[in-house]
N, C-alpha and C positions, 0 to 999 in steps of 0.2 A: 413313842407312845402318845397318842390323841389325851390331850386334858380335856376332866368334864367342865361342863356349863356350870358355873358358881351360879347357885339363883339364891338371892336373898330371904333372910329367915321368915317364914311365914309368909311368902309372895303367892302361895295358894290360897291364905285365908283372907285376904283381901285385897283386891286389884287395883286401890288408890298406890299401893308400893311399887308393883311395878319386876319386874323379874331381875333388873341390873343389882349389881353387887356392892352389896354395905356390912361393913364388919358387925357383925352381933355385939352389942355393948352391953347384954342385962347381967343383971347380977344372979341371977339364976339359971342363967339361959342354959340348956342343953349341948347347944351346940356346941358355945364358945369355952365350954368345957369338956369338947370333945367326947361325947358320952358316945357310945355305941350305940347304934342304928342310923345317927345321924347321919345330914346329905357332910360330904369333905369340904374345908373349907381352906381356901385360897392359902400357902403356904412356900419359903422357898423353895422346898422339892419339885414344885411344879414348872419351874423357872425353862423357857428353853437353852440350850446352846449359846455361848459369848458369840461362839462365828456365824451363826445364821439370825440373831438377832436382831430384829426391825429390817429383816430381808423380803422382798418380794417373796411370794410362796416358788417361782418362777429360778429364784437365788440370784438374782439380779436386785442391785441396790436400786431402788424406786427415785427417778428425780424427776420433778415436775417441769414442765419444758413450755415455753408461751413465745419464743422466736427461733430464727435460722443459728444465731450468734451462739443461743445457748443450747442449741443442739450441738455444737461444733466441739463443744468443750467437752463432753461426753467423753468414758473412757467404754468401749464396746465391751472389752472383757467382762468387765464387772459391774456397768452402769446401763439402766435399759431407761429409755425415756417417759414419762407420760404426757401428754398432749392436754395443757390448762382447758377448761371448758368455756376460757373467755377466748379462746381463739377461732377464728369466722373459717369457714367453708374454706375458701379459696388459699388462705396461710396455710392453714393443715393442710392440702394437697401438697404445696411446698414443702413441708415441714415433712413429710411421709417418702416426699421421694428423696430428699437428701438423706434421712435415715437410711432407706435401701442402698445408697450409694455408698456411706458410709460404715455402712454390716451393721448398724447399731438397732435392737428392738425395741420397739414401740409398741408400749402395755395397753393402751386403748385404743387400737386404729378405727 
């Protein structure tokens, strides 16, 4: 089940707020009183999964990757690499073709 977009109280009536999410603190507030009609507000029900949590969407554990050494370390099964954006042209071609040699996936080629 998709969760919705938590957008913070009153982020329509004025755009200095901003739509990211801030717990309601009034002391009358509607929301934080769970009145009916209100937008749902962030809660543990909404929690994902222990075993897919902080996973790639992909289900590969995300590791950030900036040389040959620490691609090597990689487990293919369960580890896909990403490629830092400090690393130059010519290292990422290296770095892409020892991935394919090694079956492991590379989340930004």
């Amino acid at each position: 089940m998709k969760k919705p977009h938590f957008k913070r109280q009153e982020w329509h009536r004025y755009k200095k707020l901003g739509d990211k999410w801030r717990k309601a603190r009034g002391k009358t507030s509607k929301r934080r009183r769970y009145e009916a009609r209100k937008p749902a507000m962030p809660s543990i029900g909404y929690g994902s999964p222990k075993e897919t949590r902080g996973l790639h969407p992909s289900g590969y554990q995300d590791v950030l990757v900036s040389n040959l050494a620490e691609l090597a370390t990689l487990d293919p099964e369960t580890q896909a690499g990403r490629i830092s954006s400090k690393v130059g042209g010519r290292k990422k071609e290296q770095i892409l073709e020892k991935a394919k040699e090694l079956g492991i996936k590379v989340l930004n080629e």
